[in-house]
VOBA-1610 file (N, C-alpha, C; in pm, whole numbers, padded with zeros to 5 digits, always signed):
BEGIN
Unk-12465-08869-00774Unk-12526-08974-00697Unk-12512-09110-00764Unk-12494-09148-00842Unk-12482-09270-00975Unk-12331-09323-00931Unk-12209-09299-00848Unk-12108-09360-00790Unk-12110-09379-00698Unk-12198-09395-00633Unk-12237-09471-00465Unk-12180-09562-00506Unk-12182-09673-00398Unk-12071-09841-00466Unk-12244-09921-00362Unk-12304-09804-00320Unk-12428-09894-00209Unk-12498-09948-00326Unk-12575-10089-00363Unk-12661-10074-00492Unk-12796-10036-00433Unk-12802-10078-00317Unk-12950-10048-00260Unk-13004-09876-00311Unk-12875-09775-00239Unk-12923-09672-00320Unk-12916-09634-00433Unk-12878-09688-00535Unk-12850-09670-00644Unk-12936-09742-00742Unk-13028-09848-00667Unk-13220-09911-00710Unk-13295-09791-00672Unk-13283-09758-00562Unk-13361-09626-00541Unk-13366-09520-00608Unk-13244-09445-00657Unk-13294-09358-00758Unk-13316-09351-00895Unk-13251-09537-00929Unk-13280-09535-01072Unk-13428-09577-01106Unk-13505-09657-00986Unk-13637-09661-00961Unk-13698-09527-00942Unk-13689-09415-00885Unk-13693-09304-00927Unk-13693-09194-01019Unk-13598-09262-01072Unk-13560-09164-01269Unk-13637-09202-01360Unk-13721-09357-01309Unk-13766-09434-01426Unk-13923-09341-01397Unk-13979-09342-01244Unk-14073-09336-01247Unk-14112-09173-01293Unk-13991-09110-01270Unk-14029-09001-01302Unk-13982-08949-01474Unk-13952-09058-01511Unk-13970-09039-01666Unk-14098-09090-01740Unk-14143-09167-01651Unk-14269-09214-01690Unk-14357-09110-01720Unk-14351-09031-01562Unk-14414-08898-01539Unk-14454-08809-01664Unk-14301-08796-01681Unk-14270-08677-01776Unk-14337-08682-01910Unk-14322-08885-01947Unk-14329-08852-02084Unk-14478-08916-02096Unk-14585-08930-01966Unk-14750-08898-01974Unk-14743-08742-01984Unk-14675-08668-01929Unk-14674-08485-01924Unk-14649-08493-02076Unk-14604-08511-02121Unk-14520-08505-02252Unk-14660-08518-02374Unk-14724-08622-02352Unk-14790-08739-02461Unk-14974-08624-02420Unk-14962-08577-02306Unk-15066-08493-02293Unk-15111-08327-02348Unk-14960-08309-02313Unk-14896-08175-02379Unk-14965-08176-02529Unk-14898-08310-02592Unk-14891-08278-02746Unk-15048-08296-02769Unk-15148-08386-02703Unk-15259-08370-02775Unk-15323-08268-02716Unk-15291-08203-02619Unk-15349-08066-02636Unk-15336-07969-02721Unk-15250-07966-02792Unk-15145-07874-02901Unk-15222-07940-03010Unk-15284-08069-03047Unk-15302-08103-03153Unk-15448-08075-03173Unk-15473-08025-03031Unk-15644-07999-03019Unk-15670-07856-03113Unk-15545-07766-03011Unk-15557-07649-03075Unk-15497-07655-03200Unk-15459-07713-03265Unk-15389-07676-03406Unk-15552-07750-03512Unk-15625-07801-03500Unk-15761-07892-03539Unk-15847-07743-03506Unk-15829-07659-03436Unk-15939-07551-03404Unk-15915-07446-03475Unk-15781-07405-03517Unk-15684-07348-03590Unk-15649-07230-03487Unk-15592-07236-03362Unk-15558-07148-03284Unk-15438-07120-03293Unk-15318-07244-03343Unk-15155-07258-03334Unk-15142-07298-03507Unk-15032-07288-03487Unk-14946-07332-03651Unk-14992-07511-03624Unk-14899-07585-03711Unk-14908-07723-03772Unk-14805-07820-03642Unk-14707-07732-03646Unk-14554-07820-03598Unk-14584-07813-03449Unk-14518-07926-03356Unk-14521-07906-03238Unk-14410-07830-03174Unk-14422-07774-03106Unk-14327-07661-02956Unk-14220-07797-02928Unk-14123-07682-02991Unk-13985-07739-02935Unk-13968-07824-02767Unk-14046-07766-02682Unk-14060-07759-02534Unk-14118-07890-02504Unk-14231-07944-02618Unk-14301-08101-02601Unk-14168-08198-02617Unk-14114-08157-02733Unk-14019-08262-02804Unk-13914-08284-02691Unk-13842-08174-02652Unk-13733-08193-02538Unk-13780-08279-02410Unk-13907-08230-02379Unk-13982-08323-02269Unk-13994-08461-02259Unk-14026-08468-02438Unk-14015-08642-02442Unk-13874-08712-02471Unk-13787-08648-02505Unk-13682-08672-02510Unk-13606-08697-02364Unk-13594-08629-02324Unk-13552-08644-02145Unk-13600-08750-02086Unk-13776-08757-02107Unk-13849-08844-02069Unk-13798-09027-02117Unk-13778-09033-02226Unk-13744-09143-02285Unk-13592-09147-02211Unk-13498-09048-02219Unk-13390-09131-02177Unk-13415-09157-02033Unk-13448-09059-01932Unk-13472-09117-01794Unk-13555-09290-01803Unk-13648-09258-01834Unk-13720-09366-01891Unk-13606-09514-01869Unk-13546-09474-01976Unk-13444-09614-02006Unk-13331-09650-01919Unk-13264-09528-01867Unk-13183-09537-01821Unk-13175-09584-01640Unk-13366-09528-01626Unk-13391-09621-01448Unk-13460-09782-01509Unk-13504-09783-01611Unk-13542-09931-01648Unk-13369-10024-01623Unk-13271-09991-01766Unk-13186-10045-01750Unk-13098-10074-01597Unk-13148-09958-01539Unk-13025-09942-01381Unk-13121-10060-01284Unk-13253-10038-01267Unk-13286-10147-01209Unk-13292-10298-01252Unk-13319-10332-01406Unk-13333-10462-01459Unk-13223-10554-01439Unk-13238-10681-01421Unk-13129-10791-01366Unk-13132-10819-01524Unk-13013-10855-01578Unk-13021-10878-01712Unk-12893-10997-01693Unk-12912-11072-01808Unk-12884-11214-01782Unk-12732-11199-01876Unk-12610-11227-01852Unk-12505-11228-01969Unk-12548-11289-02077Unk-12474-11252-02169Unk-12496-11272-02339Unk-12436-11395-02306Unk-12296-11400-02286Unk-12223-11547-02309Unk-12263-11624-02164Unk-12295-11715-02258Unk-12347-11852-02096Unk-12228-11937-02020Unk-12081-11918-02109Unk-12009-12022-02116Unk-12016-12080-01934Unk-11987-11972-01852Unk-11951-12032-01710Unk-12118-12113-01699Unk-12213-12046-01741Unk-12352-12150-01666Unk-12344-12304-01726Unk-12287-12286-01838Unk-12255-12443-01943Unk-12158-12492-01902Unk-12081-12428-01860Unk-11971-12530-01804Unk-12022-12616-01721Unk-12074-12567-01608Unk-12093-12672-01494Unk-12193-12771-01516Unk-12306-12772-01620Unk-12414-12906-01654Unk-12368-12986-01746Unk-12384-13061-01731Unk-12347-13181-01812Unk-12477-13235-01926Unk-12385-13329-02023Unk-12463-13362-02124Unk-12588-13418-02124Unk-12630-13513-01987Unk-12762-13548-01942Unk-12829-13427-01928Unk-12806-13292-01893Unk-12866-13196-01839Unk-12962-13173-01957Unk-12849-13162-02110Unk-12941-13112-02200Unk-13050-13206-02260Unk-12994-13311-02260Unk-13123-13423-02328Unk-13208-13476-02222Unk-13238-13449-02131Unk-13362-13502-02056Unk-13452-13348-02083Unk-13541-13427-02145Unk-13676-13377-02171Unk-13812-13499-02101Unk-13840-13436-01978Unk-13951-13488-01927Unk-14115-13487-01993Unk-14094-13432-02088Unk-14242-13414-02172Unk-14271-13508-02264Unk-14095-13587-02288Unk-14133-13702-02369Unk-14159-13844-02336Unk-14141-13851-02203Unk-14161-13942-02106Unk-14294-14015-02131Unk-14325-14141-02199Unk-14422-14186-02194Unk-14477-14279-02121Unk-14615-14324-02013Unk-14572-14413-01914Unk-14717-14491-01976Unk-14798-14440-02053Unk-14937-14549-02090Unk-14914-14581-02185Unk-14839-14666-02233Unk-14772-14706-02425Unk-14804-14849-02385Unk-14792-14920-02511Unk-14806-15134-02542Unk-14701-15177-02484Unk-14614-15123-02433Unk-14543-15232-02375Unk-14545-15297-02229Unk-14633-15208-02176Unk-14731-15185-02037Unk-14807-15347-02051Unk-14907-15348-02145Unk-14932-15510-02173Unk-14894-15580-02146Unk-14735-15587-02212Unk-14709-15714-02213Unk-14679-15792-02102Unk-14640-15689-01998Unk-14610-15761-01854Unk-14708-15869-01810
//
């Protein structure tokens, strides 16, 4: 499903993967403090179940991988956005604009 060329569906399920990694890795983060409940009571050994770890693992990459698929992320190199503004663009700073100063007086 990830070579559709549609992006609409391809927001949809990476909005999907994300949310359901979210899912997973609250399933995940609940799992373990239950395990940590019973290991404090002394019902289980020390180490956590292979089965938590894989959970959060999956979880984290879905996780990232519907974050990254939906996020608009900006290019590293700006050159084409710099090309087109010019040198006034960068030195006007309107914050330094002062309009109640002494020379207002002298008029």
């Amino acid at each position: 499903f990830f070579s559709n060329p549609n992006p609409f569906y391809t927001m949809q399920w990476a909005k999907v993967l994300y949310l359901l990694g979210l899912a997973l890795m609250v399933h995940a983060i609940i799992s373990a403090a239950q395990h940590r409940q019973e290991v404090e009571s002394g019902e289980e050994r020390d180490t956590i179940p292979a089965d938590i770890i894989f959970e959060g693992v999956v979880a984290f990459v879905l996780a990232c991988h519907g974050y990254i698929t939906v996020s608009k992320f900006e290019p590293i190199q700006k050159k084409r956005l710099l090309e087109k503004k010019t040198f006034e663009h960068f030195t006007y700073r309107p914050n330094f604009m002062v309009f109640n100063h002494r020379g207002k007086r002298g008029q």
